[in-house]
N, C-alpha and C positions, 0 to 999 in steps of 0.2 A: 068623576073619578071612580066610576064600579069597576065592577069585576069585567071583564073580558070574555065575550062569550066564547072564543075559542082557547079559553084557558084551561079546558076539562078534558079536552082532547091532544094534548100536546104532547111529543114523543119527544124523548131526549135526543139532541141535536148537537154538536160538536160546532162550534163557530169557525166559520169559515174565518181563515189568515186575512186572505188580500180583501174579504167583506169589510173586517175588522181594521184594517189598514186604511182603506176606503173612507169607511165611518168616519175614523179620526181624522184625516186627511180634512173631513168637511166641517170640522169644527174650529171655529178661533178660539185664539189662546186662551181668551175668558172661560172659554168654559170645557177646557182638555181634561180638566178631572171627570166628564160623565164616563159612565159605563158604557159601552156601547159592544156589548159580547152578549146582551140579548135583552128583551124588549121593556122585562117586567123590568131590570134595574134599570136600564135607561128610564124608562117613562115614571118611575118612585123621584129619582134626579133630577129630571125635566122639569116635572110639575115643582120643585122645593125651586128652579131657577128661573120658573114664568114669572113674568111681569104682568099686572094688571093694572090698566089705567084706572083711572078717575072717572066717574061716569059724568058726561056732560048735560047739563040741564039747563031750564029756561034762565035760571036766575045765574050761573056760574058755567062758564065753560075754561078746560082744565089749559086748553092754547092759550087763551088770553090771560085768565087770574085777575088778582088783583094786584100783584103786580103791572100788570100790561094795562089795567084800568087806572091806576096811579100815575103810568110813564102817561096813558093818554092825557090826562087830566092836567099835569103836571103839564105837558108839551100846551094842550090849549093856553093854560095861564100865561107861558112863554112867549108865544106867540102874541096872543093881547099885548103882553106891556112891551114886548115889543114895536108893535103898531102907535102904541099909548106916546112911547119916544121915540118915533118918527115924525108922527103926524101931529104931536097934539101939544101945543105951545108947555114951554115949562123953565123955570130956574131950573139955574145949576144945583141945587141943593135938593130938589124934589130930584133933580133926574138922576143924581146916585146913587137915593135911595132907591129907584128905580133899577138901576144896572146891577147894584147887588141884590135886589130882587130877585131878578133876571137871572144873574148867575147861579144861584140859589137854584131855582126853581130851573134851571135847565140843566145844571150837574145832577138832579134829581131824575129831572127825563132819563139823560143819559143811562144813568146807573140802572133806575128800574127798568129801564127798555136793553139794557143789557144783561140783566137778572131773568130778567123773562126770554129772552133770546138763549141765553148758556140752559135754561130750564127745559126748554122745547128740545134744545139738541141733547139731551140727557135723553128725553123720553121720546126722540125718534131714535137714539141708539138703544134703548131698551126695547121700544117693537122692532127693529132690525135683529134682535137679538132672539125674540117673540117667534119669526118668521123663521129662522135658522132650527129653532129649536122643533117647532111644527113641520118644515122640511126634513128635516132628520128622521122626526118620528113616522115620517110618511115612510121613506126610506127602508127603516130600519123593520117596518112591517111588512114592505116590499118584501125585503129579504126572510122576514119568518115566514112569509106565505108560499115561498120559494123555495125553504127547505136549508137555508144557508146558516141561519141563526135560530138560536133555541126560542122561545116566547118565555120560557122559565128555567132559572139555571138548575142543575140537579142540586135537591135538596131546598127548592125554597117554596120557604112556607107564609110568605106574607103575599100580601094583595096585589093582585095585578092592575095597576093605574087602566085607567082611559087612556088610547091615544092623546095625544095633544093638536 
């Protein structure tokens, strides 16, 4: 997030109408409050609404969790004692304890394999969002380089972000 090396050289630029129409046009609703009338507010905005995942490592990966390591764990147990009361002689009385076992231990599947499932699609709609924001800024650079939009509005005196 430096400075911009074409930030020392930029002439004052009036924003183009149908650029700026454009722009917004390509943004969803989440996020129609960016600025998109020239580069430095846009990409100050951007970067405050990037998302960054979890970094994935040998012992912990952010798709699965531990949730998703619970629903597995949980679905194994399930499965066993369900083979336990198919296959394997038993009273009535052990095998209830068994069924609510089972129940137990597979409304847990459920739940954690649906807690992890509603997680994942959070954070594939957060890099959809990721990608939107990085295509814009490609965009919106297009257009400073082009002469359409300013790099810096007149009068501003904070930092010019990175691209995203």
């Amino acid at each position: 997030m430096g400075d911009d090396p074409t930030a020392q050289d930029a002439a004052p630029v009036e924003p183009d109408a149908d650029v700026v129409a454009d722009l917004r046009a390509r943004l969803p609703e989440e996020l129609a409050h960016l600025p998109v009338t020239s580069a430095a507010e846009y990409r100050r905005e951007a970067w405050k609404a990037w998302h960054t995942r979890p970094v994935a490592n040998g012992m912990y990966h952010p798709r699965i969790g531990f949730r998703g390591i619970g629903a597995m764990a949980t679905g194994f147990l399930t499965v066993g004692g369900l083979w336990m009361l198919i296959a394997g002689p038993s009273s009535s009385a052990s095998a209830l304890e068994v069924i609510l076992t089972l129940t137990i231990l597979g409304a847990a599947t459920v739940l954690l394999g649906w807690s992890k499932w509603s997680s994942n699609r959070k954070t594939d709609q957060l890099q959809e969002r990721n990608w939107v924001l990085s295509d814009l800024s490609a965009r919106i650079d297009q257009e400073v380089a082009a002469g359409r939009l300013p790099l810096k509005p007149p009068g501003w005196d904070g930092e010019v972000f990175a691209p995203l």
